[in-house]
N, C-alpha and C positions, 0 to 999 in steps of 0.2 A: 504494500500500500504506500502510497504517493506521502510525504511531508505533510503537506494540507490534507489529506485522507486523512491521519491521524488527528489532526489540529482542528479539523473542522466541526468535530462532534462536538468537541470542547467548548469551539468558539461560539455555537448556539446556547450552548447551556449555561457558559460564564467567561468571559473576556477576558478576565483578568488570569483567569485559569493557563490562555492562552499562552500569553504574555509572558509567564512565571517560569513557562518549559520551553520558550523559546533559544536559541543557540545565541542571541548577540540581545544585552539590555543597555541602555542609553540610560547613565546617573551620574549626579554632580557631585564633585569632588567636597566632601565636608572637614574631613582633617585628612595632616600628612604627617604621618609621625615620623621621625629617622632615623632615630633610634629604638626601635622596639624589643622586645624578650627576642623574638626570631628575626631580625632584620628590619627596614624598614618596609612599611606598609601605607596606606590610603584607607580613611575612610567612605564610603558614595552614597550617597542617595538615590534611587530610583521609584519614582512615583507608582509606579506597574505594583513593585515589592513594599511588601510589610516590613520594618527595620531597615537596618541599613545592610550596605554590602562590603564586606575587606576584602584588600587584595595587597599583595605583596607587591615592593617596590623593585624586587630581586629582575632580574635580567631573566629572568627562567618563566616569569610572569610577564612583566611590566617591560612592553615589546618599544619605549622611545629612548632616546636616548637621551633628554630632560624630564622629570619628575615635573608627576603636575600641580598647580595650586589649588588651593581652597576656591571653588566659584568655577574652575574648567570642568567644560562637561567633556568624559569618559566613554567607551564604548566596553561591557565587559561580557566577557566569551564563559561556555561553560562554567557556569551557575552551582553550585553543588550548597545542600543547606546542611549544616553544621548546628549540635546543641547549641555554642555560643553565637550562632547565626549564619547568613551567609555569606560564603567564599567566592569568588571571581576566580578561574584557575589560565585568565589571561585578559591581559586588559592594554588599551592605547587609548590615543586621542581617538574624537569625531572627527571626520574630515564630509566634504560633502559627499560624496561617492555615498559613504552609507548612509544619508539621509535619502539620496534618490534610490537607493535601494531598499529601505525602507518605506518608502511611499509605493515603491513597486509592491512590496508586499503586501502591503494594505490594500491596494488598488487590487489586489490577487484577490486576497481574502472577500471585498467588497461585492468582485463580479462574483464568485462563487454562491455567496450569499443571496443576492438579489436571484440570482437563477434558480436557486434550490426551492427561495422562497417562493418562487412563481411555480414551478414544477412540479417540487417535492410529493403533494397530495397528490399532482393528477399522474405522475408518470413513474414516480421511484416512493413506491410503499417501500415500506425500512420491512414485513414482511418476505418479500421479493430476492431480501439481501442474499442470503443462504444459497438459493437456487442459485444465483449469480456468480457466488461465489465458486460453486460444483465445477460450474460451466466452465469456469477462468481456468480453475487448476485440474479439470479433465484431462487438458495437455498443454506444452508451450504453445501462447496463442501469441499471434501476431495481428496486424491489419487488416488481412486475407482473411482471416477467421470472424472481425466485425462486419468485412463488406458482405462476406456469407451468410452472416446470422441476418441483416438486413434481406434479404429475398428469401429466408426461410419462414414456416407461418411460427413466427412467434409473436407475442404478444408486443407492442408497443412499448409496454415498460421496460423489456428486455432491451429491443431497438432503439431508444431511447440512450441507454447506458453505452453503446454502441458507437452512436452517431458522436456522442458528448467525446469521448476518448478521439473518432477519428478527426476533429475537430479542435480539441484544445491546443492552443500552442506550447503549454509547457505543463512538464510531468509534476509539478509543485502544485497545478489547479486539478490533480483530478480529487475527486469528493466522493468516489467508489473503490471499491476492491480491484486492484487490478496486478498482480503477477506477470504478466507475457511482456512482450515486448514495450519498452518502453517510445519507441521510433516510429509510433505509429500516422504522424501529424501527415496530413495530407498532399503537403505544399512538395513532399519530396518523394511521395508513394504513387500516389493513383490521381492521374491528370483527368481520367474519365468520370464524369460527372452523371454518369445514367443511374445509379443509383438514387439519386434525389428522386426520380418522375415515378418511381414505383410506393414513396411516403404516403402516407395516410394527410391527410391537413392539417392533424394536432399535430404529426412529427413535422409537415413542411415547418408549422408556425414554430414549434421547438428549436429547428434548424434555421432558422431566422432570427431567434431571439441569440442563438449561439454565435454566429456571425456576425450581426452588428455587435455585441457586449465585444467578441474576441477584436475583430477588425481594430475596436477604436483601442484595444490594449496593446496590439501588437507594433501603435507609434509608439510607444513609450520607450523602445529601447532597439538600436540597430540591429543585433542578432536576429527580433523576429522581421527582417525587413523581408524575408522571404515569405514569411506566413501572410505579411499585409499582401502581400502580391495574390496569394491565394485568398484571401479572402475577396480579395477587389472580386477574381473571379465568379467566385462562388455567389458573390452579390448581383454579378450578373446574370448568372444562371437562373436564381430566384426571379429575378427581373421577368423572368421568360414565365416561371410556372405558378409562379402566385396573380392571383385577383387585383385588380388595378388599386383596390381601395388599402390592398395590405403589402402591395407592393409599393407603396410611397416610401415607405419609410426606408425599403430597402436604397430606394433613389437617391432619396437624401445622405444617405450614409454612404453612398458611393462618390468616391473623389477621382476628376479629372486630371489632377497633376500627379505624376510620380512622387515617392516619398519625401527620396533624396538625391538631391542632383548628384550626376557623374558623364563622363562621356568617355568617350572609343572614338577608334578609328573608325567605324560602321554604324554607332548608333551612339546616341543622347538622351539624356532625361530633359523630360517637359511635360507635352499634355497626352503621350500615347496610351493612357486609359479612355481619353477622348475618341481617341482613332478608336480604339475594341467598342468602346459602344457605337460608336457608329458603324461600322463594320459588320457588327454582330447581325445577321440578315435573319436571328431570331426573335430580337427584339423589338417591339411595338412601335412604330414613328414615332408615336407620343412622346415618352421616354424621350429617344434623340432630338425630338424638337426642344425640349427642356434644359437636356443637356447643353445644346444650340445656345439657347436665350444665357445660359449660367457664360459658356464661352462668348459669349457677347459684350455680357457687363462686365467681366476680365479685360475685355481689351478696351474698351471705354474707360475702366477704371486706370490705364497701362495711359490709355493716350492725354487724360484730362491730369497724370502724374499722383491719383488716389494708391497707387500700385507702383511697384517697382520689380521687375524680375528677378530672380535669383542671381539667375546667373544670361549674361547675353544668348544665348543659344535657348532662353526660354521665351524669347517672345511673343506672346499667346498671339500676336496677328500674324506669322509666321507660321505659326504651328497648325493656326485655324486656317490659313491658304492652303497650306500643305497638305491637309489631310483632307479639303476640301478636292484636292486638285488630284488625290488618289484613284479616282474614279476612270481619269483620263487615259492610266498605264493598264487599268485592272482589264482583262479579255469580259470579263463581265461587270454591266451596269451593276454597283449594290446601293444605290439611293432613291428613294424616290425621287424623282424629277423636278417637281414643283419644287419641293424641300431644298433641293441642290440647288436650285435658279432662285430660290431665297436667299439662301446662302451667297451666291455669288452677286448681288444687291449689295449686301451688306460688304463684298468684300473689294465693291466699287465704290464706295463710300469709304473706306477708310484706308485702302492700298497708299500708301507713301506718307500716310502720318506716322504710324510709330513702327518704320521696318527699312532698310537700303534696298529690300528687294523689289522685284516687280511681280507684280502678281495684275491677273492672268500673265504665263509666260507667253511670249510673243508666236511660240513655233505653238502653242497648244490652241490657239485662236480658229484655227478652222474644226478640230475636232467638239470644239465647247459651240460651234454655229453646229454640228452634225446631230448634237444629242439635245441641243433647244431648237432646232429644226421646225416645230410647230408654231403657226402663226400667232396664239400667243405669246409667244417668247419674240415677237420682231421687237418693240420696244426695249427687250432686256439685248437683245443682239446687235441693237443700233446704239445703245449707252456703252456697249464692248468695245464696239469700235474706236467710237467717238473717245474713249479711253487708253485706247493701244495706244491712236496715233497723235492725239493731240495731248493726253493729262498725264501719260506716262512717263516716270522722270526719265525712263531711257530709251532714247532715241529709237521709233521702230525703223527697223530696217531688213529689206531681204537676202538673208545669208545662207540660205538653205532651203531645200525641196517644200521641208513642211511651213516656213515661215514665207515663199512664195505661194503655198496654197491658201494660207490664211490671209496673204494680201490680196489674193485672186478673185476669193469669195466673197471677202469684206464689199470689194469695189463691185463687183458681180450683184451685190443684195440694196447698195444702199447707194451706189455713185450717181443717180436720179435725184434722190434723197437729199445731199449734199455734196455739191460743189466743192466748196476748197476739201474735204473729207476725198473724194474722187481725183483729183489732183495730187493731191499728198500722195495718194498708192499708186495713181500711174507712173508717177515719178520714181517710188520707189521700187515698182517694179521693174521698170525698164533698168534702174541701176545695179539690180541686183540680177536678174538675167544677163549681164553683159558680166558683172562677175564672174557667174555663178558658169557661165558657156565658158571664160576665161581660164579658169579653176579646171574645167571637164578638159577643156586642149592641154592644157596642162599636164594633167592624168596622163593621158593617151600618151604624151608626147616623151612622159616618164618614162611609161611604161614600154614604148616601143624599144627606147635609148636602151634600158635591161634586157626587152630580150634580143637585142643585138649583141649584148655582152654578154649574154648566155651563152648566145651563139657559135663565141670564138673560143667561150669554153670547152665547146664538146669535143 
């Protein structure tokens, strides 16, 4: 049984209980004797403890290498109580570290508690323990053996204990019996998520409550930055299979940015949990519209200076072009249409206030006319243009196959339309065809020069 498994029956019955048998207590320094019968010692105070606590000043104990005063607070290790009271059998200063590790543990303690108390009646009768017990020490059990018991007809309460194991981030929160394998957390075992769709609704809503509670613990400390990653998932997954009304909450608890920034030579942190929910072609529009509107007032807040990025390589109008513009490479459409030509509104209006880049890319312009092709879209595809060639801070120009098709069609839909707009692309086609034919003799002219020098190889 897990630390907290032991600790937690306690901590309902008496707090103070807890406290008393814990490994590390926090008490203030009351006297220092230096000369005492056995050496010198300290006396401490700890508000947890009834009496005070000694502890030897000896080096065998007393891990600083200054002695403390009357008024410093102490940290002291293994507790032992003694007729004449209690002993510390090692002791140092506080430093911050154990205060944040001691908030971690409360925070431990706290989810535990709040879950038990919502649960405990309906899914884990203290009855139940025994059978469970059987089950655990049957044989070494590991993962395989939860995801198993999950599609066998057992009872919910079982299932239950089950899901909570293959879900907790750390073996100090489990609050059951549990012997097998302690490695059991999800984020590094089992990427397949089909076991959810087989849950009853009490367990969806179980496995819901488990996920937001773990998700918001798992920022508290870098180690689980892998389990936040998995939970993000799993919050999407939920997104899919719960009811709109019980899926909010999941929404809300799902975050668009990465935890922690870092970058590679291949990839970046920013908003790629924005790309997975939009991406995700199980997810409801709705959701992604929301998500949309949340990435909206990110960059509103980036450009009006409410905001400031982490780090340059996060710039949410950057990241929200980009992932908008994914669409263009993918062999299949994954957005709704309307929604994308929303999107791309919104990302003419703010392209060159808070970014060096250009967005629409210039060579992408004919394919973004192919897929808003429908005559509602002529207003969003004449504001494109009018965009490329005249608002955009760099220069359009034709250097390529695809950015002569995009000047070809722009001029081809709209050069009736507007004049100096139909001028600007004649112009620039003819310059970039005279390149572009320049470039191709070029080629040839390469090409031919080598294989004449092939030639004389043979």
């Amino acid at each position: 049984m897990g630390e907290l498994g032991i600790l937690f029956n306690k901590f309902i019955l008496n707090q103070k209980e807890v406290i008393c048998v814990a490994k590390q207590v926090k008490a203030v320094v009351q006297k220092v004797i230096k000369e005492g019968k056995h050496g010198p010692f300290a006396v401490a105070q700890a508000k947890e403890i009834d009496g005070s606590v000694t502890f030897s000043l000896e080096p065998t104990v007393w891990q600083e290498q200054e002695w403390p005063q009357v008024g410093e607070v102490v940290l002291l290790e293994n507790l032992r109580q003694k007729r004449a009271g209690w002993r510390a059998k090692k002791a140092r200063f506080l430093n911050p570290c154990d205060e944040q590790k001691a908030n971690r543990k409360e925070q431990r303690m706290d989810i535990v508690k709040a879950l038990m108390t919502r649960w405990k009646s309906r899914l884990f009768p203290s009855e139940e323990d025994q059978i469970w017990q059987q089950w655990v020490d049957h044989k070494k059990r590991e993962w395989r053996d939860l995801i198993a018991l999950l599609n066998q007809e057992a009872k919910d309460s079982f299932k239950a204990r089950a899901l909570y194991l293959l879900f907790v981030p750390d073996i100090k929160m489990f609050p059951f019996y549990w012997s097998g394998d302690t490695n059991v957390f999800p984020w590094s075992r089992f990427p397949d998520k089909s076991f959810l769709q087989g849950l009853s609704f009490e367990l969806l809503d179980f496995v819901t409550d488990l996920v937001i509670k773990f998700h918001e613990y798992s920022k508290t400390d870098e180690k689980y930055e892998d389990a936040w990653y998995c939970y993000q998932n799993y919050l999407l997954e939920l997104l899919v299979l719960l009811p709109e009304e019980k899926a909010q909450r999941v929404f809300d608890q799902y975050e668009l940015r990465d935890l922690y920034t870092w970058q590679s030579m291949d990839d970046a942190s920013g908003y790629n949990p924005f790309e997975r929910l939009l991406g995700n072609e199980k997810i409801n529009l709705s959701w992604k519209v929301l998500a949309d509107q949340k990435m909206q007032e990110i960059i509103k807040a980036e450009t009006e200076g409410q905001h400031i990025p982490r780090t340059k390589w996060e710039n949410a109008f950057d990241w929200y072009a980009t992932v908008w513009g994914l669409n263009l490479y993918s062999e299949k459409f994954r957005s709704d249409i309307d929604f994308w030509a929303q999107q791309l509104e919104f990302i003419l209006a703010y392209t060159g206030s808070q970014t060096e880049n250009v967005f629409p890319r210039h060579y992408n312009v004919y394919k973004i006319f192919q897929i808003l092709a429908d005559d509602k879209y002529l207003k969003l595809r004449f504001k494109l243009a009018l965009h490329v060639v005249f608002n955009s801070d760099k220069e359009f120009k034709v250097y390529s196959q695809d950015t002569l098709r995009s000047a070809q069609i722009m001029l081809e839909q709209f050069a009736e339309r507007d004049a100096e707009l139909k001028v600007k692309l004649e112009r620039a086609i003819e310059i970039g065809q005279s390149k572009l034919a320049a470039e191709a003799k070029a080629a040839r002219s390469e090409k031919t020069n080598e294989e004449s020098i092939l030639a004389q190889m043979r």
